[in-house]
N, C-alpha and C positions, 0 to 999 in steps of 0.2 A: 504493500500500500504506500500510496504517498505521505507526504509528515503531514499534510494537511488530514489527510483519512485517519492516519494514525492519532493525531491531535482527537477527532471524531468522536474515534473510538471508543480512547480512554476517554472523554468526558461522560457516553453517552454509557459506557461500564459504568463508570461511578455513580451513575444516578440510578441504573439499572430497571429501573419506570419511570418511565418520562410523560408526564402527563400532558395531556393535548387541551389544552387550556381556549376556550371562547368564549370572549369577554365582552360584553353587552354594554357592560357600561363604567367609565373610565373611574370612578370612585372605587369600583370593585377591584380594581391591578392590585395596589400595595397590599389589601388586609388580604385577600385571596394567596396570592406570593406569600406574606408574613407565617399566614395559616399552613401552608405546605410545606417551607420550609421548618416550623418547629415541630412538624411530622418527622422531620431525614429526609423528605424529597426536595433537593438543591436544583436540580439539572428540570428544565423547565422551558416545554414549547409553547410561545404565545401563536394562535394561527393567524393568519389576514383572510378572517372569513367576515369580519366585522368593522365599521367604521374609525374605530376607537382601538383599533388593535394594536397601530404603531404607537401611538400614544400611550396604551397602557404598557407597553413591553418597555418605551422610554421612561416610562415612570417608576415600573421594577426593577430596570435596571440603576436609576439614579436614587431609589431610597430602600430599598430591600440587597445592599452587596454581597451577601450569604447565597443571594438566587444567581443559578448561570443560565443564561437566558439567548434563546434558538429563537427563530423566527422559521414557524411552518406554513402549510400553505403554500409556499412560492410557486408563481405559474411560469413567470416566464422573466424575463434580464433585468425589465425594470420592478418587481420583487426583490431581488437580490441584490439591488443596488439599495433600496431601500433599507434594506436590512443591514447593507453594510453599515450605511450614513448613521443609525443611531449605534451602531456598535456591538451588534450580538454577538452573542461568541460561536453561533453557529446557524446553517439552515438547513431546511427540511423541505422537499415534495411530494407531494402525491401520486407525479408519474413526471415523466420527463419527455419534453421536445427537442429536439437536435439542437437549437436553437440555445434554450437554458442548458442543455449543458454543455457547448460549445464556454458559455459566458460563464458557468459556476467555476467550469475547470482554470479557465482566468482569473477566477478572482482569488483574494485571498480569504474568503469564506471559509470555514467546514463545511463541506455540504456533503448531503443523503439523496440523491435522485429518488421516487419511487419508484419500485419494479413491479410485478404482479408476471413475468412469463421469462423466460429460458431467451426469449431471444431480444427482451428490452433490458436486460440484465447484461446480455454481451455486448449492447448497445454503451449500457453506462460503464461496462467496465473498458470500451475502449477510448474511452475517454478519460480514466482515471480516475473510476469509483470503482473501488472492491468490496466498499461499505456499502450501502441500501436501504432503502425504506423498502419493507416488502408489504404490500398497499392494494386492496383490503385483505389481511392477512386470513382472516379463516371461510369468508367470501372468495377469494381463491386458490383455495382447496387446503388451508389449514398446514397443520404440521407436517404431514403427507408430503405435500406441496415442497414444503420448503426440504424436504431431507431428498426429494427427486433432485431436486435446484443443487446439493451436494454435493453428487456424484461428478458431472461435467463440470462442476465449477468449483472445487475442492475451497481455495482464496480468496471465494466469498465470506461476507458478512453481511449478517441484517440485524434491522430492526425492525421487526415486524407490529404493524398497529391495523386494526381494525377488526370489532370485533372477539377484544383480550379485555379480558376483566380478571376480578377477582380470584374465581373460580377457575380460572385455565391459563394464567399468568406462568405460575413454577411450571407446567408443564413446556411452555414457549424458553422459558429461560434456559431450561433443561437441556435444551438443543445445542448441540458444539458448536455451529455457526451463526449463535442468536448473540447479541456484546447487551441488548436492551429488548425491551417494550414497550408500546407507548400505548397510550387509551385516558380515555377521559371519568371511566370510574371513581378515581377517585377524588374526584369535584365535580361533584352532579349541578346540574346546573340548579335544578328548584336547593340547594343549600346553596351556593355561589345568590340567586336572585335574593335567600331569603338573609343574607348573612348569616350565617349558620358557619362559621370560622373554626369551631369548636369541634364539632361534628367532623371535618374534613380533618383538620389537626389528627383528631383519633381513629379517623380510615387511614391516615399515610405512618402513620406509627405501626397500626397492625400489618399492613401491608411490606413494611421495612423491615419487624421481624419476623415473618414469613417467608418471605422472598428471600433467596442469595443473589449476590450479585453472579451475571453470566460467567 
């Protein structure tokens, strides 16, 4: 892998679940981030599925420094320049266009192209991703899936999200080419709308000693 993959990697180990954070409304950034982090989970996707999204990733990144903080989402070059400008320490997609990752492998990003098939995987990896989003991970065909992905592709890594909760997390981790997970379990959105900080606090605690890292 490259130092930038490698860089990746070990962040997206250390977090070992990376929650897929969508944030409705820009007062919720800091207490939501605060709440996660005094769970154990540091390493933390804001998406741009929302208006307020770069704003609140700017905001968790300037008063929460304990969170390290990715920018997911990304569609296409002006995303990822975006993401550069407030300073994340990394990006994430959901699938990948020639296009983004002509422009991710330029930049000086982390970034995770999404894959979901055997031949947009060789796509991203001749570009210089070894790393991965594997996207929607149990929507296309699950653990199964990913240990077919294995064999011809030994150098891979993922991180598989969509569709990983609670219940089927240690199974994902379990896998020799998984480094993370990501899912939005644990900060349901009716607790995020209701400030419910508490509640999310003591799902990312239990979930931290449950879980190993990959």
């Amino acid at each position: 892998m490259t130092k930038k993959q490698e860089e990746l990697a070990a962040l997206l180990q250390s977090g070992c679940v990376i929650p897929v954070l969508t944030i409705e409304r820009l007062a919720d950034a800091v207490p939501l981030a605060r709440a996660l982090v005094a769970g154990g989970v540091r390493v933390l996707e804001v998406t741009l599925r929302t208006l307020v999204a770069l704003p609140a990733a700017k905001a968790i990144i300037a008063d929460v420094p304990e969170a390290v903080v990715g920018i997911g989402t990304i569609l296409n070059a002006d995303d990822l320049a975006r993401a550069e400008d407030i300073d994340a320490r990394f990006g994430i997609s959901p699938g990948a266009t020639p296009e983004l990752l002509k422009a991710a492998a330029a930049s000086s990003l982390p970034f995770a192209p999404g894959i979901a098939t055997a031949s947009e995987l060789m796509q991203a990896m001749a570009h210089g991703f070894h790393l991965t989003k594997f996207f929607p991970a149990e929507q296309s065909g699950g653990i199964k899936a990913l240990r077919g992905l294995a064999g011809p592709f030994p150098d891979a890594r993922f991180c598989p999200t969509g569709g990983i909760g609670e219940a089927n997390a240690a199974a994902w981790l379990a896998e020799p080419n998984v480094v993370a997970v990501g899912g939005s379990w644990l900060c349901p959105a009716a607790d995020i709308r209701s400030g419910n900080w508490a509640d999310i606090t003591a799902m990312c605690e239990r979930a931290m000693k449950s879980l190993k890292p990959a």
